[in-house]
N, C-alpha and C positions, 0 to 999 in steps of 0.2 A: 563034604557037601556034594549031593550029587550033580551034574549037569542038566540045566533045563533042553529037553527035547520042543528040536521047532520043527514046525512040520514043512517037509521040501514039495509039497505040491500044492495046489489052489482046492479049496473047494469044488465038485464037480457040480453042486447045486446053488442057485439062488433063488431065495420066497419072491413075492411079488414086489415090495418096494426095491428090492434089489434087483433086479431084474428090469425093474421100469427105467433105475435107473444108469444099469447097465446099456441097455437101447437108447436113452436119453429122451425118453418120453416121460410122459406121467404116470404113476399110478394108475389113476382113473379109466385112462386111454389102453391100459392093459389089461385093467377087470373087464372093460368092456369089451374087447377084442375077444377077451375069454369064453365071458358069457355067447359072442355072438358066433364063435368060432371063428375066429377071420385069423389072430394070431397067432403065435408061433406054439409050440405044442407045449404044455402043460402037464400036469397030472399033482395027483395030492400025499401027500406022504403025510398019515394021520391028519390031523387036519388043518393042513395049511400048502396051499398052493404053491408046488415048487416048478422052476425050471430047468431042462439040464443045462448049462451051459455052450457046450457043443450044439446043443437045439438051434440056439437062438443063434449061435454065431452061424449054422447051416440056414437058418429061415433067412438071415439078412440076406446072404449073397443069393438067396431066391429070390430075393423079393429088388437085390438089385439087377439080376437078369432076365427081370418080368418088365423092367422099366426101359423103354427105348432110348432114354437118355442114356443110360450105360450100357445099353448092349445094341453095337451097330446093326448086327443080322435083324431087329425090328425096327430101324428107321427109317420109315416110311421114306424122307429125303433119297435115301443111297438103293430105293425098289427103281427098277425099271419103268413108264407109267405101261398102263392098262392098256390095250385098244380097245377105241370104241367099238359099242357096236351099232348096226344101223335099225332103225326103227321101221316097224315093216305098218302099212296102214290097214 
C-alpha cells in the first residue's frame, strides 16, 4: 500500500468567501471593496476571484499603519501644536 502524500505548505491563494473570512469580514463587504477598489488586490484566475494570501496579509499591516490608533508618528496627540497665526485687517 502506498503512502498517502500531505502536502507541507498552505495554499498560496484564497477565493472570496475565504478570503472574507480570512480578514473576518463578510463576503459582501469584500465584493464591494472589490468592485469599488478600496480593497486589498485581487485578480481572477478563470473565473473566480482569487487573493494571494501574502496580499492580504501586506494590505492589513497597511491599512494598520494608515490608522493613527496604531501608528504613533500620526497622533495628532504626541504633534507638537501649530502657532497661530495673527490676522492682519
Amino acid at each position: 500500500m502506498r503512502d498517502q502524500v500531505t502536502p507541507t505548505h498552505e495554499a498560496a491563494f484564497l477565493n472570496l468567501p475565504k478570503a472574507a473570512q480570512y480578514l473576518g469580514i463578510s463576503p459582501n463587504t469584500l465584493y464591494v471593496w472589490r468592485h469599488r477598489r478600496q480593497g486589498p488586490p485581487s485578480f481572477r484566475m478563470g473565473s473566480r476571484v482569487m487573493y494571494r494570501i501574502s496580499a492580504l496579509n501586506e494590505w492589513v499591516i497597511a491599512q494598520e499603519q494608515a490608522d493613527s490608533c496604531a501608528n504613533a508618528a500620526l497622533n495628532p496627540l504626541g504633534q507638537k501644536p501649530e502657532k497661530r497665526t495673527q490676522r492682519t485687517r
